[in-house]
C-alpha positions in Angstrom: -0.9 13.5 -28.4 -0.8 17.2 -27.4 2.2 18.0 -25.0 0.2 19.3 -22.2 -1.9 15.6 -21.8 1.5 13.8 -22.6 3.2 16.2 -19.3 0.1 15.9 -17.2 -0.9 12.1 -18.1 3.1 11.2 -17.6 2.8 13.4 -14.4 0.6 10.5 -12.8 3.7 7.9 -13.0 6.4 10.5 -10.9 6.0 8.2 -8.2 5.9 4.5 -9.8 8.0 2.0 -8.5 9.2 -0.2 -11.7 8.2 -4.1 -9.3 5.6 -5.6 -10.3 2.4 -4.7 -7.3 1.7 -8.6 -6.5 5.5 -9.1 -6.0 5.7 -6.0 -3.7 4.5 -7.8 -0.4 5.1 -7.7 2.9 4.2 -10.9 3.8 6.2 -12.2 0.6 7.8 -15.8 1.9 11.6 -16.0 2.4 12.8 -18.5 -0.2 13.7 -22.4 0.3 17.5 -23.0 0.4 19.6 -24.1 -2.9 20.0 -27.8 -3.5 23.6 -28.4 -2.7 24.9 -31.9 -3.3 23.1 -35.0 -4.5 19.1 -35.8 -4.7 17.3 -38.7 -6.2 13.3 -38.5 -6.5 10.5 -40.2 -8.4 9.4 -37.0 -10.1 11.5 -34.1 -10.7 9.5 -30.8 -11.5 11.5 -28.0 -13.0 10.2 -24.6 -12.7 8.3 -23.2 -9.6 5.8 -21.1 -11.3 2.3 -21.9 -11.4 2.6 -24.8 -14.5 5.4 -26.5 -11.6 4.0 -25.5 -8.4 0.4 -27.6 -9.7 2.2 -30.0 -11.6 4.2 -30.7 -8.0 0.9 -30.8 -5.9 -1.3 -32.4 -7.8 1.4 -35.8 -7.9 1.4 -35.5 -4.2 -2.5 -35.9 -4.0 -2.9 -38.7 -6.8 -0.1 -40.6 -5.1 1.2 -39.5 -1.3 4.2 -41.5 -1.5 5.8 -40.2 -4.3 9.2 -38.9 -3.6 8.6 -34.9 -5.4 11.4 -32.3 -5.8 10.8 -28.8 -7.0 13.9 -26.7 -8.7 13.2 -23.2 -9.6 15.8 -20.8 -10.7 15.2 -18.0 -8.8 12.5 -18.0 -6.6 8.9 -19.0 -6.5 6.3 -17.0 -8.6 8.7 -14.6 -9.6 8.4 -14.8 -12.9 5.3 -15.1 -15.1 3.3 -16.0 -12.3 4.0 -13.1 -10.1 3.4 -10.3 -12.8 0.1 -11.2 -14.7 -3.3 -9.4 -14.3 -4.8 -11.8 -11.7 -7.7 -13.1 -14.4 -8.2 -16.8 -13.6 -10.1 -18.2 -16.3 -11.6 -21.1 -17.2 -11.2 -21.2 -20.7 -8.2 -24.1 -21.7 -8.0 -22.1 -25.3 -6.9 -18.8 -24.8 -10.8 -17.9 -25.4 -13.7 -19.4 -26.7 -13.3 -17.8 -30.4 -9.4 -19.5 -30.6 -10.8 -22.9 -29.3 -13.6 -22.9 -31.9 -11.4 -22.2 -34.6 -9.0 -24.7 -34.0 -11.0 -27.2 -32.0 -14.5 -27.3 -33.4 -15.3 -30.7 -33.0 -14.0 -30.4 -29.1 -15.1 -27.1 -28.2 -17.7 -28.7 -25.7 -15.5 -31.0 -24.3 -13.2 -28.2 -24.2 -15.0 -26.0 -22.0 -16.4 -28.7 -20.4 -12.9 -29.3 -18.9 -12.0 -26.0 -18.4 -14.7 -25.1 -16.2 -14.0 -28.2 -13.8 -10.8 -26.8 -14.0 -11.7 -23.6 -12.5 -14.0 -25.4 -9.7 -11.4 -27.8 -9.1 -8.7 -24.4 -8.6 -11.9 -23.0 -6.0 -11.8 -26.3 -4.5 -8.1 -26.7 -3.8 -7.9 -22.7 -2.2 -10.7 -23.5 0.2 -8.8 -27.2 1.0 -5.8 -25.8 1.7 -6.6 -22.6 2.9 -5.0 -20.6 0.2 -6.1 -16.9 1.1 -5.4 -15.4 -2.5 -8.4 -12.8 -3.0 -10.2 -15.1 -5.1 -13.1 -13.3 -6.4 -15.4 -15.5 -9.0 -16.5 -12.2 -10.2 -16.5 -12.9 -14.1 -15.4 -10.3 -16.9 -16.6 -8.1 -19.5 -15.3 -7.8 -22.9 -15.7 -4.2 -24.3 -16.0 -2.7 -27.5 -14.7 1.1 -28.2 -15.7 1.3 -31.7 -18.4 0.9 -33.7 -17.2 -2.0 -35.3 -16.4 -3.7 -32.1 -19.9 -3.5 -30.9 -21.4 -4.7 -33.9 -18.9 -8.2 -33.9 -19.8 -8.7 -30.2 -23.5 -8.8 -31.2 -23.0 -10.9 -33.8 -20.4 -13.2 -32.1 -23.2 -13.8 -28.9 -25.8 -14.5 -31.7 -23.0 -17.4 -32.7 -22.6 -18.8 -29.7 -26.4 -19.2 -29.0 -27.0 -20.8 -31.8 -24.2 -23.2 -31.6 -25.6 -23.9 -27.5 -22.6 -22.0 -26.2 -23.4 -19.2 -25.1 -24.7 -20.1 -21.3 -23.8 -17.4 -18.6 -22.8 -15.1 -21.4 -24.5 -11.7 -21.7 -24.8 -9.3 -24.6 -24.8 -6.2 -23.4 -25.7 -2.4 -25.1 -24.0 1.0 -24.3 -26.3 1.9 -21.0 -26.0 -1.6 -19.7 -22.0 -2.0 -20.0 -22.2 1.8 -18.6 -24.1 0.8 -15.8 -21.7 -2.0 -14.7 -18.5 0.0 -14.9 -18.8 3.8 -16.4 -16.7 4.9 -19.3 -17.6 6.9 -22.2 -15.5 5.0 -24.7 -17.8 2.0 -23.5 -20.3 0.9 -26.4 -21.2 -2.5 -25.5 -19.9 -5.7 -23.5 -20.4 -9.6 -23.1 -20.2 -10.5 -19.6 -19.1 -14.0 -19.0 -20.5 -14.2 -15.5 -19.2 -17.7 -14.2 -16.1 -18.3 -16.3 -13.6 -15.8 -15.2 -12.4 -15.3 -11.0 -9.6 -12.5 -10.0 -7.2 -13.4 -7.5 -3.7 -12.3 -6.5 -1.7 -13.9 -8.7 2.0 -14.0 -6.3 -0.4 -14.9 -3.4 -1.3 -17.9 -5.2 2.0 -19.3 -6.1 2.8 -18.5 -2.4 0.1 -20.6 -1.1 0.6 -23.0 -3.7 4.6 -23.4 -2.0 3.4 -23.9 1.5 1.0 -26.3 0.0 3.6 -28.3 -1.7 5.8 -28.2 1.6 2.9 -29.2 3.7 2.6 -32.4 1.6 6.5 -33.1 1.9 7.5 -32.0 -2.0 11.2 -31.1 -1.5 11.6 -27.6 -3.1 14.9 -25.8 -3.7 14.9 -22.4 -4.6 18.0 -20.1 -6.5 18.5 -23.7 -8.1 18.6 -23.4 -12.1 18.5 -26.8 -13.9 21.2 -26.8 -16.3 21.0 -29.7 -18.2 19.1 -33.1 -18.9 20.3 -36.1 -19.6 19.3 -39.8 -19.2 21.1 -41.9 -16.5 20.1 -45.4 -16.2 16.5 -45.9 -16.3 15.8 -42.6 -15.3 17.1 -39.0 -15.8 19.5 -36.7 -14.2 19.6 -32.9 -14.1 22.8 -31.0 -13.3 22.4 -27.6 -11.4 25.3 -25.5 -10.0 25.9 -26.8 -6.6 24.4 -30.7 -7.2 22.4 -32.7 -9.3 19.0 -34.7 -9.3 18.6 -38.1 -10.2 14.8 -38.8 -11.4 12.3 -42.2 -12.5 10.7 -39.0 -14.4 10.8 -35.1 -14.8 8.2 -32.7 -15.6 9.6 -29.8 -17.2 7.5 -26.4 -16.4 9.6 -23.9 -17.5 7.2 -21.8 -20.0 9.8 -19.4 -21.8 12.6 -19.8 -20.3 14.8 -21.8 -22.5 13.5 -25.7 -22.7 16.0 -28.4 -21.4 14.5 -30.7 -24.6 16.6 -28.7 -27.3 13.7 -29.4 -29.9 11.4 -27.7 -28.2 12.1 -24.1 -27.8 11.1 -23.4 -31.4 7.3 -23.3 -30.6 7.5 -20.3 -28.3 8.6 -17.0 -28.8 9.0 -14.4 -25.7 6.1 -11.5 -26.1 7.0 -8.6 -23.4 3.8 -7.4 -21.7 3.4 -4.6 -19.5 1.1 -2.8 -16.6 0.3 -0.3 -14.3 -0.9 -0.4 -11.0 -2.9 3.3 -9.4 -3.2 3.8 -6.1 -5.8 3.0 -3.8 -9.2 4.6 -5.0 -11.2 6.6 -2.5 -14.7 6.3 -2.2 -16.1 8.9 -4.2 -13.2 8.2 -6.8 -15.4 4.6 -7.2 -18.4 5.4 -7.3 -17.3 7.4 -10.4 -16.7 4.6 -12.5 -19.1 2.6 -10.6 -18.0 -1.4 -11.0 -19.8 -2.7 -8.2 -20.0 -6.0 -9.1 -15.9 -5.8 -9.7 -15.4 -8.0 -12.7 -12.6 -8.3 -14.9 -12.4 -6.0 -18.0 -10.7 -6.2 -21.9 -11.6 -4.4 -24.9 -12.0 -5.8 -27.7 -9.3 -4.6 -30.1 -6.6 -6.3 -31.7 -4.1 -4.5 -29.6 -6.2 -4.7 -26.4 -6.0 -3.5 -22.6 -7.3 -5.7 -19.6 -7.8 -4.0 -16.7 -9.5 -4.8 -12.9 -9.7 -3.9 -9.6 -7.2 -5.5 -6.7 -8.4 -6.3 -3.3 -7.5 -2.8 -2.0 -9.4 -1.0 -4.7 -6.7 -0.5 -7.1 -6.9 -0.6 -11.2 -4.5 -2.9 -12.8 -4.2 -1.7 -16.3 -2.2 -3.6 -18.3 -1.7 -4.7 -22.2 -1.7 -2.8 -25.8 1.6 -3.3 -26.4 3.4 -6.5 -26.8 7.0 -6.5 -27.6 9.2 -9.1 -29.1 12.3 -8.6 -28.6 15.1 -9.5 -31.8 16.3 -13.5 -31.4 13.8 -14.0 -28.9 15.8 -12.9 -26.1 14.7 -12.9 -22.5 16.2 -10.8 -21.0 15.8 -8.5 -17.3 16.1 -4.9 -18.7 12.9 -5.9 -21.1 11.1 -5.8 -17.9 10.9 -1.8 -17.5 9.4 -0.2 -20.5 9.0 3.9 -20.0 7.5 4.8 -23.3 5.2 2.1 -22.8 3.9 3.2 -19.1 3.7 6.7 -21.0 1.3 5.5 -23.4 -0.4 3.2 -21.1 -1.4 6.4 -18.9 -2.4 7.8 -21.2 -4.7 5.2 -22.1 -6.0 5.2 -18.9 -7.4 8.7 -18.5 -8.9 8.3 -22.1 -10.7 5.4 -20.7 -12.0 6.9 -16.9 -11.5 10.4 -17.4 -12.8 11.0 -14.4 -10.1 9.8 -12.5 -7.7 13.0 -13.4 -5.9 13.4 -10.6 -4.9 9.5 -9.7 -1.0 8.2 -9.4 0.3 4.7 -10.2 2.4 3.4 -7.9 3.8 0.6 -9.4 4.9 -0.1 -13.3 6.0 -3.4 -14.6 6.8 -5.7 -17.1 7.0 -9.3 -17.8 7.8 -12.2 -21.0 4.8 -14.1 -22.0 5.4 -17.9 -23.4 3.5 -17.1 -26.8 3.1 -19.9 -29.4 1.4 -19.7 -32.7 -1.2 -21.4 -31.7 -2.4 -18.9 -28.8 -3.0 -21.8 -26.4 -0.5 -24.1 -24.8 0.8 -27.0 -26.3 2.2 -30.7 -24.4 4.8 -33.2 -25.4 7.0 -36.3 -24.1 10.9 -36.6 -24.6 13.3 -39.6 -23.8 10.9 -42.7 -24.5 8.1 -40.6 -22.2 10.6 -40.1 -19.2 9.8 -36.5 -20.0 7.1 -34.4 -20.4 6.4 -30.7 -20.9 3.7 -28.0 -21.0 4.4 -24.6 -22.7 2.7 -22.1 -24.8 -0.2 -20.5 -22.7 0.2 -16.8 -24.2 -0.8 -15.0 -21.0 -4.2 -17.0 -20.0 -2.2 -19.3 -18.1 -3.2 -18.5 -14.4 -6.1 -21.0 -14.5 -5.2 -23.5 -17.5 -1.7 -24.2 -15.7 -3.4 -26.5 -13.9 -5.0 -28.3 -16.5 -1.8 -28.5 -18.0 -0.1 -30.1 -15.0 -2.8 -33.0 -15.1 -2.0 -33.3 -18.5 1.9 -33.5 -18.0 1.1 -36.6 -15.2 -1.2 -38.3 -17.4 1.7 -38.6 -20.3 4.2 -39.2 -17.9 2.1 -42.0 -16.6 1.8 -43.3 -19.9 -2.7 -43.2 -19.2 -4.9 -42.7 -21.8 -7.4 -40.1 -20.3 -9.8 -37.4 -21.6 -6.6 -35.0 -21.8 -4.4 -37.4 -23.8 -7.3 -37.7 -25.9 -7.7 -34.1 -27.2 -6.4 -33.2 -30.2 -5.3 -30.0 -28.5 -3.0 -32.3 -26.5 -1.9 -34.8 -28.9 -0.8 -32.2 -31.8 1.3 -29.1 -31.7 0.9 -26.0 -33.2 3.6 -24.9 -36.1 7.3 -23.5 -34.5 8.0 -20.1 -35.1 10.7 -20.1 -38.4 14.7 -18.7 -37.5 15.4 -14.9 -37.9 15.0 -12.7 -39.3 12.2 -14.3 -40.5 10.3 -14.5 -37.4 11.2 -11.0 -36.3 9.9 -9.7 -39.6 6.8 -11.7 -39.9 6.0 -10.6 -35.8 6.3 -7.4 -36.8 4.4 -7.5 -39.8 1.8 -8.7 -38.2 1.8 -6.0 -35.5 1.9 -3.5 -38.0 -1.3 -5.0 -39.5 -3.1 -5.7 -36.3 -2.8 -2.3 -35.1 -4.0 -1.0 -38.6 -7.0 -3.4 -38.7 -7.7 -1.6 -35.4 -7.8 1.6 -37.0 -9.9 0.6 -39.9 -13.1 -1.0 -38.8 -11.6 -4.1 -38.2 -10.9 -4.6 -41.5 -7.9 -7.6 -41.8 -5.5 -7.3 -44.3 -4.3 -9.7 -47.3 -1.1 -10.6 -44.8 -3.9 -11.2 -41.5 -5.9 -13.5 -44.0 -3.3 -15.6 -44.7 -2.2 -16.0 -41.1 -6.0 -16.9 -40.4 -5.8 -19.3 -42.8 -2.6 -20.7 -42.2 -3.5 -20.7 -38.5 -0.9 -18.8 -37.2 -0.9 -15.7 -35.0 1.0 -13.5 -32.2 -0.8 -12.5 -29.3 -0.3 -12.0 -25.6 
């Protein structure tokens, strides 16, 4: 990069605040008070992201009586949940390529689910008048290169002919043009019904007040600090009390698991975005996007990128970090070098938006497994359950995975507990160094597959056919 683009692209962040946008609110809630003392409750939920905050309302509906208490650690949405891109989708498998490799003989009944999921999401906003920006807008995937164009062809030519490829549309170079305008555009698939944006801190707000409204007792700046049983039940030790629990629902993604055993299946992947200001008029009729869907390209190392409410462009991705041990830590969460080359990115992309600041620059861990979608499990003779794993599609499937989490902990056989997604896991990541070396062999590879044609590697192969992967 020649220093005069690196000073004037780097120019454009002067101003970025390093909060995540969604998080940056006004009208942000104030927290709930810490549990202090003693509580006893039928289910415990731990974790007030969107996996707990579901998980939480969704017992209320099926059963009104149950006694629900909701611990999060610091406070809701903060995490995860308040610093993603806002894409909603429907898909359960991290994308309808990863499900049909792993799941082909429940890709329909895969998809199937996940888009009842995404109705049923619609559904609960308008019921409990969750004011979110939901937009049911859909989203393009975009290829840059040659070779990118050329597999999205041949990938919608797949799905037709295996009967999956309704409301999906190939698209060539003018026609992805004329949706949004960029002149690295060469083609697109527009996925028209299975993708809605949405404010993603909004909707963990709206999912609190929801939770309260139906009497789930939530305590905020809480951390659970341990699990154990206690009688017939379970008890969880935080720093000013304790909860005593018939069963507990554990939603805490990557933070470290309460069940020991497993917090080997997920690995933290640091992801990071930028946030522009406000466009102006003429500034959008530039690039055009009218129909404002949701937008990724299509390399390995990919950005995703769409407008907010206000007329912003999120633009987000490319890099994924993985920090040494697997450590999550706060200072991960500001990433200079990255914003630098994310800007730059940018302007490549919609070069004619020279001229446009970013106001806010962020970062945030993913939950990754090697697996790319989430994975579910029981503990303590199915007193326990847990969901973890989305790899940074979780905004929509989150909810499929709280049903999932009440149907074990209910002990019901259902057309979730059924799925061999659910009832198998994927492999744990190995100790280090090993799994810092084989991450970043696998970066290293991906991003050279990217500048080859696509061409995989003899390491990449293996992976494939080992089913392993890192991803965010």
């Amino acid at each position: 990069m020649a220093p005069s683009a690196m000073t004037r692209w780097t120019t454009s962040l002067s101003e970025a605040q390093p909060v995540p946008y969604w998080l940056d609110d006004p009208g942000k809630p104030h927290p709930e008070p810490a549990l202090t003392g003693a509580e006893t409750c039928d289910l415990l939920v731990v974790g007030g992201g969107y996996s707990g905050l579901w998980t939480a309302l969704i017992a209320k509906e099926r059963d009104p009586q149950r006694e629900v208490v909701l611990l999060e650690g610091r406070e809701v949405g903060w995490a995860a949940s308040g610093r993603n891109g806002g894409f909603c989708a429907a898909s359960l498998t991290h994308g309808l390529a990863n499900g049909l490799t792993r799941w082909p003989d429940e890709i329909g009944k895969l998809e199937e689910l996940g888009a009842r999921n995404l109705d049923e999401i619609e559904a609960a906003l308008a019921r409990y008048s969750l004011d979110c920006d939901f937009e049911r807008s859909g989203e393009i995937d975009v290829a840059t290169e040659p070779h990118q164009a050329a597999e999205l062809r041949e990938w919608h030519e797949e799905l037709r002919e295996r009967g999956l490829a309704d409301g999906i549309e190939f698209l060539d170079a003018d026609a992805v043009r004329e949706q949004v305008d960029s002149p690295t555009f060469l083609a697109g698939l527009h996925d028209r019904r299975g993708v809605a944006m949405l404010h993603p801190a909004k909707l963990a707000w709206g999912l609190k007040r929801a939770c309260l409204r139906l009497g789930v007792r939530v305590y905020e700046h809480t951390p659970a600090l341990a699990l154990k049983a206690y009688g017939a039940g379970m008890a969880v030790r935080t720093p000013y009390g304790s909860v005593r629990a018939r069963k507990v629902a554990l939603a805490t993604n990557i933070f470290p698991n309460l069940v020991k055993r497993v917090r080997a299946y997920t690995v933290p992947v640091y992801d990071y975005a930028l946030m522009t200001e406000p466009l102006t008029a003429d500034q959008l009729a530039s690039v055009g996007w009218k129909n404002r869907q949701g937008l990724g390209d299509s390399a390995n190392q990919f950005h995703y990128f769409r407008l907010s409410a206000d007329n912003r462009i999120l633009w987000g991705g490319y890099d994924a970090i993985y920090p040494y041990g697997g450590r999550v830590r706060a200072e991960y969460d500001d990433r200079p070098e990255t914003y630098a080359k994310l800007a730059g990115h940018f302007f490549t992309c919609f070069p004619q938006l020279e001229g446009v600041r970013f106001t806010h620059a962020w970062g945030g861990a993913i939950d990754t497994c090697s697996r790319f979608s989430a994975f579910f499990g029981t503990a303590h003779h199915g007193k326990v359950a847990y969901a973890a794993g989305y790899t940074g599609l979780g905004v929509g499937a989150t909810r499929f995975g709280a049903d999932v989490m009440l149907d074990l902990l209910a002990g019901e056989r259902t057309e979730r507990t059924e799925l061999e997604m659910v009832r198998k896991k994927p492999l744990p990541f190995p100790p280090e160094p090993f799994a810092w070396t084989g991450i970043a062999l696998t970066k290293w590879s991906l991003a050279r597959a990217d500048a080859h044609g696509g061409r995989r590697n003899l390491w990449l192969k293996t992976m494939d056919k080992l089913g392993l992967g890192f991803d965010s």
